[in-house]
C-alpha positions in Angstrom: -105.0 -39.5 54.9 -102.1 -36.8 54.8 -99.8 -37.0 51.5 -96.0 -36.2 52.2 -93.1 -36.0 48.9 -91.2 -38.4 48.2 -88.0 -38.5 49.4 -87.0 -37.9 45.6 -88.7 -35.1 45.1 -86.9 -33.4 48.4 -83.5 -34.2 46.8 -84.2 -32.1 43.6 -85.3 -29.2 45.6 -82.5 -29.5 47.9 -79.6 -29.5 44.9 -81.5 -26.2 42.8 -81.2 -24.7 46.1 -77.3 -25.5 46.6 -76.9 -24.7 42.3 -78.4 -20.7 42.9 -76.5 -19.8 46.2 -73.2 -21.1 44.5 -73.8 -19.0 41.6 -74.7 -15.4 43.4 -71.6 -16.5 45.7 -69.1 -16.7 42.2 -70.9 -13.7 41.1 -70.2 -11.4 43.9 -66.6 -13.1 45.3 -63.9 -10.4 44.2 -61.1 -11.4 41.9 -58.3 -14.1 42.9 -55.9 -12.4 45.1 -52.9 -14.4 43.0 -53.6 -13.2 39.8 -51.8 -9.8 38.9 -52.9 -7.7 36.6 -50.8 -7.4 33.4 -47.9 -5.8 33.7 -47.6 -2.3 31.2 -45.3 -2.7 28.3 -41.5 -1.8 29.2 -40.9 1.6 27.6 -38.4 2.0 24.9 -34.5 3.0 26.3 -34.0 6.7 25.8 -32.1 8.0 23.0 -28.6 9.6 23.8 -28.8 12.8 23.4 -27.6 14.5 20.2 -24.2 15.9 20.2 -24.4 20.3 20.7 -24.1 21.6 17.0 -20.5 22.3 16.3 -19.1 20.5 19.0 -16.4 18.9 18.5 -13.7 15.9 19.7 -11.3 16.1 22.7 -8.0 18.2 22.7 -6.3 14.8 23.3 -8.3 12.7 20.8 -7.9 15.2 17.8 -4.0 15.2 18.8 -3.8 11.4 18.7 -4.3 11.6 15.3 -0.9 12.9 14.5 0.7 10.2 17.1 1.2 7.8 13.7 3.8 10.3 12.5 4.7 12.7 15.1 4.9 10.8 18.6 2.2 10.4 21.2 2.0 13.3 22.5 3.6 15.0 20.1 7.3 13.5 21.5 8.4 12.3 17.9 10.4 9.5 17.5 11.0 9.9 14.2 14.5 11.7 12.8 12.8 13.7 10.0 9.8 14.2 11.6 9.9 17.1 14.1 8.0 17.2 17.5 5.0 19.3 18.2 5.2 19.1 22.2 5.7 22.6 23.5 5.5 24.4 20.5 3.9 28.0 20.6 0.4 27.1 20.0 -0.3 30.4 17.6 2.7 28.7 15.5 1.3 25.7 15.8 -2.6 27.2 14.7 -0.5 29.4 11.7 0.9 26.5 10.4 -1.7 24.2 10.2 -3.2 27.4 8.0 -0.5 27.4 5.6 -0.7 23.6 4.9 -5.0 24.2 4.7 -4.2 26.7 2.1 -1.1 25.3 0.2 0.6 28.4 0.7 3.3 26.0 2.7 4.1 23.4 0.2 4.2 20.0 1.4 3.5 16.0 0.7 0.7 15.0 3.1 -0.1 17.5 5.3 -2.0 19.8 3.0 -4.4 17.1 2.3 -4.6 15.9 6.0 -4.7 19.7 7.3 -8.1 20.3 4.9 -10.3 17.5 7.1 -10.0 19.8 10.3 -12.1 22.9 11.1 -10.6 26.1 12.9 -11.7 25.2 16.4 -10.2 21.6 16.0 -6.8 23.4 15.1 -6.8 25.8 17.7 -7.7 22.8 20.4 -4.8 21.1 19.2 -2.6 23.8 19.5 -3.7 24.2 23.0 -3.3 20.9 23.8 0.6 20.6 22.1 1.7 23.9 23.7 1.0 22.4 27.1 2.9 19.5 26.8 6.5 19.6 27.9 9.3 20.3 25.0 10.9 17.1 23.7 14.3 17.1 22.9 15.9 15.0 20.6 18.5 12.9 21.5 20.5 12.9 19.0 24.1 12.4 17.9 26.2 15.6 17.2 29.5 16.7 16.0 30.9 19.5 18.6 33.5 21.0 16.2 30.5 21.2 13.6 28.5 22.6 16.4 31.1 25.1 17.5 31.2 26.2 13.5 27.5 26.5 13.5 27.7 28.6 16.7 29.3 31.3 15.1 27.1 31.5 12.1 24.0 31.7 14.0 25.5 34.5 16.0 26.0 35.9 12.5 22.9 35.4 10.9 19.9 33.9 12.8 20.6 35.4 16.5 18.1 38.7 16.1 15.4 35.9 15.8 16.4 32.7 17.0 17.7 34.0 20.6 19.6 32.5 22.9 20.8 29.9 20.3 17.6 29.0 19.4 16.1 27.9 22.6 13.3 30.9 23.4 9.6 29.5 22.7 6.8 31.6 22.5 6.3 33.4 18.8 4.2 32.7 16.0 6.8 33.3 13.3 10.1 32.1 15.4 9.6 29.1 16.9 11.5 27.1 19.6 14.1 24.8 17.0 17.0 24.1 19.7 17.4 20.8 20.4 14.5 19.8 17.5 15.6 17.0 15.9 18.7 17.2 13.6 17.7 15.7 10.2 14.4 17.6 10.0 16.1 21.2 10.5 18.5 19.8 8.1 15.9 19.4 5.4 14.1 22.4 6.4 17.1 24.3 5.8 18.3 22.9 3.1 14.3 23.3 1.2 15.2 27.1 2.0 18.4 27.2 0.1 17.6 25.4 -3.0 14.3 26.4 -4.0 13.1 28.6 -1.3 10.0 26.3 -0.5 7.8 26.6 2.6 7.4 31.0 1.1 5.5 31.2 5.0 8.8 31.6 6.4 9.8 35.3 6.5 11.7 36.5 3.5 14.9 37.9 5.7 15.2 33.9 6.7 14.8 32.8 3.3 17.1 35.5 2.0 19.9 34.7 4.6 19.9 31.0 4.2 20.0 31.1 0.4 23.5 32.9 1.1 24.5 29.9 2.9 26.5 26.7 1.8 25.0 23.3 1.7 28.3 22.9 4.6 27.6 25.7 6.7 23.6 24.6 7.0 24.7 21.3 8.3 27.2 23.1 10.8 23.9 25.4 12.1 22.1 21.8 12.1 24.2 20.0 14.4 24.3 23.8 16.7 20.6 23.7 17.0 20.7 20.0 18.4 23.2 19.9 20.7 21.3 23.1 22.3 19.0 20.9 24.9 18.5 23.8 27.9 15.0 25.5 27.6 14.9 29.0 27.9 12.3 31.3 29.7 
């Protein structure tokens, strides 16, 4: 008589069987196409780069910072504050000197003049001596004028020429049609206690012959001269 397994003993073998081949198949499957593989750590953003050494700021952004008291642009819209737009930039560089140093006397500008270097100076200059000359509109007496005609003729032509209106020196700068009050008190500094010693000594020596009358006459002269000349 033959012996044959149970039918439960054909079941067991029939599951370890199904266990191993599902096992070597994990093993060898390649990863799951749907999971990525971790994504790198972002980099950190790139420093600007450091500023060249002794660079500086923009012609324009270094002259805004006279705007408060001088007029964007240099235009000044202020009667004892003179304008700056189209005045010889070597005048311009010269006086900013003088104020550095304290050999011009003055209130603020010494003190303000100090926090710029040479190059920001000079691109200032540049940059005011390019912009077109302001004149002031201001109010003027003619028969005053006239007077102050004749005295310039007499004292201040050699320099000064063509009534004041010639731009282009260091030392004798462009003051026709410059704004009244300002030459005024420029003038008048001269006369009383000879301040702002940068000016030449034949200036200062003229205008200290001067009354306090005939320096207003040359005042209203040198404003109601408004025609630039080459």
């Amino acid at each position: 008589m033959k012996l044959y397994p149970s039918k439960l003993i054909v079941a067991m073998a029939l599951l370890v069987f199904s266990q191993t081949a599902c096992s070597e198949e994990k093993a060898s499957a390649p990863p799951a196409a749907d999971k990525a593989p971790a994504a790198a750590p972002a980099s950190a953003p790139a420093k600007p780069a450091a500023a060249p050494s002794g660079a500086i700021k923009s012609s324009f952004a270094l002259a805004n910072t006279c705007a408060g008291c001088h007029g964007t642009n240099g235009q000044s819209a202020g009667d004892s504050m003179p304008s700056l737009a189209g005045l010889d930039e070597r005048y311009f560089y010269k006086t900013m000197k003088d104020f550095q140093s304290g050999a011009r006397p003055s209130t603020i500008m010494g003190r303000l003049a100090k926090g710029y270097s040479d190059n920001e100076m000079k691109a200032m200059a540049d940059f005011f001596a390019g912009q077109p000359w302001f004149n002031a509109k201001v109010e003027v007496d003619k028969k005053l004028a006239a007077e102050g005609k004749k005295l310039h003729m007499d004292h201040c032509e050699s320099c000064h020429e063509q009534g004041g209106t010639v731009s282009g020196s260091k030392d004798t700068p462009r003051i026709a049609g410059q704004w009244r009050p300002y030459l005024l008190n420029l003038l008048t500094d001269l006369h009383t206690i000879g301040r702002s010693s940068t000016q030449p000594i034949k200036m200062r020596q003229r205008v200290q012959k001067l009354s306090q009358e005939e320096l207003e006459a040359l005042s209203h002269y040198y404003a109601s001269q408004q025609e630039a000349k080459p």
